[in-house]
C-alpha positions in Angstrom: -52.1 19.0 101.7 -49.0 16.7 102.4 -49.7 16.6 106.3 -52.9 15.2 105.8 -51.7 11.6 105.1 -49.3 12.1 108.0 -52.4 12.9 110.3 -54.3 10.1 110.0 -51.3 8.0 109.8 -51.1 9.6 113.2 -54.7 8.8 114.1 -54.9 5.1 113.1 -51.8 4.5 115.1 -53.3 5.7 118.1 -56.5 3.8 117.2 -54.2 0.8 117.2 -52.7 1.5 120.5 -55.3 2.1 122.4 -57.1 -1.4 120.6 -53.9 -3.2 121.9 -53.9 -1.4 125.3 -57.7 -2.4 125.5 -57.2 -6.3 124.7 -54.5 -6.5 127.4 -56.2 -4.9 130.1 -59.4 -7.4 129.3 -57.0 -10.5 129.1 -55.1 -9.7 131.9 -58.8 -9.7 133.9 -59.1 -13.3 132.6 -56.2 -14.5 134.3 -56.6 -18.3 135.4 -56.8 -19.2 138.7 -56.0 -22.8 140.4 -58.8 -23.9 142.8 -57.6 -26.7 145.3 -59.3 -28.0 148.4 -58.6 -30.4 151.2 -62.7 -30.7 151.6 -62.6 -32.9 148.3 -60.5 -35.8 146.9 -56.9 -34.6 146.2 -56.3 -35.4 142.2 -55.8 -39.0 141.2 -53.3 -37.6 138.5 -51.8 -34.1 137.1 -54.6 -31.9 137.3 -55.9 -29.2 139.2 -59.3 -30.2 141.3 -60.3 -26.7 139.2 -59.6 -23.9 137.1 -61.1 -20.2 137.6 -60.9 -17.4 134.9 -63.1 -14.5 135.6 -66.5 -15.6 136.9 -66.6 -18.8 135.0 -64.7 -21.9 136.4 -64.3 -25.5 135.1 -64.4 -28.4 137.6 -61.7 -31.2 136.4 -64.3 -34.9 137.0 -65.5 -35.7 140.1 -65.8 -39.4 141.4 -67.2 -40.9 144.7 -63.9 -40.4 146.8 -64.3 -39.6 150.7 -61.3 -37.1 150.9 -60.3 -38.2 154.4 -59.5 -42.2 153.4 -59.2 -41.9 149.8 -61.4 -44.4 149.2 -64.7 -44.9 147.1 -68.2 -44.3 149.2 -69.2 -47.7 148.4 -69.5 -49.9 145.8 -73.2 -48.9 144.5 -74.2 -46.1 142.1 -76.0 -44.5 144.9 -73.7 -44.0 147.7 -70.9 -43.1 144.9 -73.1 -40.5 143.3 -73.7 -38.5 146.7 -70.1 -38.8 147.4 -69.1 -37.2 143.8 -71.9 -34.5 144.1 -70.9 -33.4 147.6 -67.0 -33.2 146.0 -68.4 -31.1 143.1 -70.0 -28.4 146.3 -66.9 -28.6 148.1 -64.1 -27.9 145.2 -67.0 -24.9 144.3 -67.1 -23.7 147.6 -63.5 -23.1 147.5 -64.4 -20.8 145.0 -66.9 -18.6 146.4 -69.7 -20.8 143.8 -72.8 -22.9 144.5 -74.4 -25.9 142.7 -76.7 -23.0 141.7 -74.1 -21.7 139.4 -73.6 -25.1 137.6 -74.3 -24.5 133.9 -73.2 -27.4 132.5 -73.1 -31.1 133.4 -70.9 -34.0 132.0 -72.1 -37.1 133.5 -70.0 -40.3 132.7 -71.4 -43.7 134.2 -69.7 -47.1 133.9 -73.3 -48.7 132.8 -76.1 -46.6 131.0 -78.5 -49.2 133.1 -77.9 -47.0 136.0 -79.4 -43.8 134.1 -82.5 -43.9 136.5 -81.0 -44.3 139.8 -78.5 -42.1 138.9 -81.0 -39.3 138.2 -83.1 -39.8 141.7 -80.3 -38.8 143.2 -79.0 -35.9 140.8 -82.7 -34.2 141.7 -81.9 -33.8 144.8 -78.8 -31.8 144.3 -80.5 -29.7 140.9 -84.0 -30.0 141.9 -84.9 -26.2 140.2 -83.1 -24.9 137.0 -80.9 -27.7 136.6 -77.9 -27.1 134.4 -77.4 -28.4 131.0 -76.3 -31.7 130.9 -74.9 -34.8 129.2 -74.9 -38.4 130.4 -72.8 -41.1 128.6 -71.6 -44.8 128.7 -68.1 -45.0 129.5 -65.8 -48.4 129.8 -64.3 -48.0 132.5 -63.3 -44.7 135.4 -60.4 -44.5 137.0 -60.5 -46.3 140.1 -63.3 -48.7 138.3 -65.9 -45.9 140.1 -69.7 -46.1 138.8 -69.9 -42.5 138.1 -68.0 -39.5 137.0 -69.1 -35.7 136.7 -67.2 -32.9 135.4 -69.3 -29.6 135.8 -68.9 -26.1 134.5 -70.4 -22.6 136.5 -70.7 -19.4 136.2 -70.8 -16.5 138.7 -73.6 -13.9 137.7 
């Protein structure tokens, strides 16, 4: 009866093992992934335009930057929300995603006045199942833009 305790001392080490052997295969499918484009703005500071880990990946904010000059679209909500919205396609693109894939939406605008102009044009980029979403009053965006979005997808 003495090799009894020695058996499933055996038994749950192996359980163990295999538990660890599991965990590291799944993690090491989660690896992240740096997404950078030239079809969107270049970062205004240290961070990556996005990060990809499995099929979900997190878009770092957005603002109304042509890519080419650097520069802001204009200086109303309008042309600046286009602007940001075609950025968010691009840097998703570059990932094999689509606006479709958006899940979540984290809208930052530099006056809550703009709320409806802001959303006439948002429709016309989430027009059917649009993601979940936030919209807040900020005082101030980097580069003193009107709008900022940050958006996270997933790949089904």
């Amino acid at each position: 009866m003495f090799w009894k305790p020695i058996v499933l001392s055996l038994l749950a080490a192996g359980l163990i093992t295999s538990c660890v052997k599991f965990e590291s295969e799944t993690n090491s499918s989660q690896q992240k992934k740096i997404i950078n484009t030239e079809s969107a703005p270049a970062a205004v500071g240290i961070y990556s335009q996005a990060v990809q880990t499995g099929n979900t990946i997190y878009l770092s904010g957005q603002i109304g930057l042509i890519p080419e000059t650097r520069e802001l679209a204009g200086d109303d909500l309008e042309s600046q929300s286009h602007q940001t919205l075609k950025n968010i396609q691009s840097v998703l693109q570059a990932a094999d995603f689509t606006l479709s894939d958006v899940v979540k939406a984290q809208v930052y605008l530099s006056d809550l006045n703009d709320y409806s102009a802001f959303n006439d044009v948002y429709v016309q980029y989430f027009s059917e199942n649009p993601p979940a979403r936030a919209v807040v009053e900020v005082s101030r965006i980097p580069l003193d833009a009107k709008v900022e979005i940050m958006v996270t997808a997933v790949k089904n």
